[in-house]
C-alpha positions in Angstrom: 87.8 84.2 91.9 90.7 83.8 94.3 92.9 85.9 92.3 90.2 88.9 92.6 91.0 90.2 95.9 92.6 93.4 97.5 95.1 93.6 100.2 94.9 96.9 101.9 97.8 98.2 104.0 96.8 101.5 106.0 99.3 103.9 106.9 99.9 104.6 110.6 99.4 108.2 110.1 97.1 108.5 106.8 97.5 111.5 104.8 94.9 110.5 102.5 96.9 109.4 99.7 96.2 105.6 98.3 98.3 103.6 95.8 96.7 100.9 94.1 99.4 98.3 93.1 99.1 96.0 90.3 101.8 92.8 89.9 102.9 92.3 86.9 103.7 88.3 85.5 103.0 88.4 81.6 99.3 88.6 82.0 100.1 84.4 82.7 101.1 84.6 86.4 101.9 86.4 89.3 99.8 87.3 92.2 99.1 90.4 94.4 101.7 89.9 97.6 104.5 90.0 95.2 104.0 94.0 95.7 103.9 94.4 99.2 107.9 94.9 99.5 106.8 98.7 98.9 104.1 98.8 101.2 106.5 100.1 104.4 108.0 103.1 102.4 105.1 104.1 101.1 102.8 103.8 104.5 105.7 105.3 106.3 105.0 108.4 104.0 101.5 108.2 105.1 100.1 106.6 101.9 97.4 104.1 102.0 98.6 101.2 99.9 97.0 98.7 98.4 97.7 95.9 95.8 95.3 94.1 93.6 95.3 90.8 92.1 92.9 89.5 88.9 92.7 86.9 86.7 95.2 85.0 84.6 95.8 84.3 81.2 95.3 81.9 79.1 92.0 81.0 82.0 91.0 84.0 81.4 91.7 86.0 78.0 91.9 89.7 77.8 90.0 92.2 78.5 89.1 89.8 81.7 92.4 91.9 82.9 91.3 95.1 82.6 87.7 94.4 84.1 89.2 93.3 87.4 91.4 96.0 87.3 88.4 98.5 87.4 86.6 96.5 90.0 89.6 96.8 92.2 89.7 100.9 91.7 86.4 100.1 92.2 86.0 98.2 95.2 89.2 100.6 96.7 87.2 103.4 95.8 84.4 102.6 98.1 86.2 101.3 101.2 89.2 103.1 101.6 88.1 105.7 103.7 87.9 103.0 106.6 91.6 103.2 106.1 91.9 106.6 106.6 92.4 106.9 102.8 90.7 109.5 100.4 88.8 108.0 97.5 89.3 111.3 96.0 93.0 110.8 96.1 93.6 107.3 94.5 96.1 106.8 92.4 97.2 103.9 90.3 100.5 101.8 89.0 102.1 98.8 88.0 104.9 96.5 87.5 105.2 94.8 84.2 101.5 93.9 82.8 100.2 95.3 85.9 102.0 98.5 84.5 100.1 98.4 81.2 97.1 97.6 83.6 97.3 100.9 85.1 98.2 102.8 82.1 94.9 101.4 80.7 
């Protein structure tokens, strides 16, 4: 699905800190780039951030959501270190539903 994707931003200097990002839109709309306004403070900080997208309601009903939220930890998980990013040190949030994402 189109919505099921990653965008990974890497830090210049990595400290091995990731942020996984997840929009937030009502569980109804919203996708992934709508988080990347952080992405210069954090990666100036040497954090590894990264914002995930998954799939919408009422397409797809809950816990659709929270699935595609673990692939992305997932899928972060194993690739990150590419980025210079520690899969030990991954840590997760939100805006909005993509907050109650994370908190789940």
């Amino acid at each position: 699905d189109p919505y099921c994707s990653l965008t990974i931003v890497p830090a210049a200097e990595p400290n091995g800190n990731v942020l996984v990002v997840f929009h937030g839109g009502g569980w109804t709309n919203g996708y992934k780039e709508w988080m990347l306004f952080m992405a210069p403070a954090l990666t100036a900080l040497g954090v590894t951030f990264v914002t995930a997208g998954y799939r919408l309601a009422p397409q797809h009903v809950y816990p659709t959501q929270l699935h595609d939220a673990y692939d992305a930890i997932a899928a972060v998980h194993s690739v990150i270190p590419e980025y210079g990013g520690d899969p030990d040190r991954i840590f997760v949030g939100g805006h909005s539903a993509g907050g109650h994402l994370a908190a789940l």
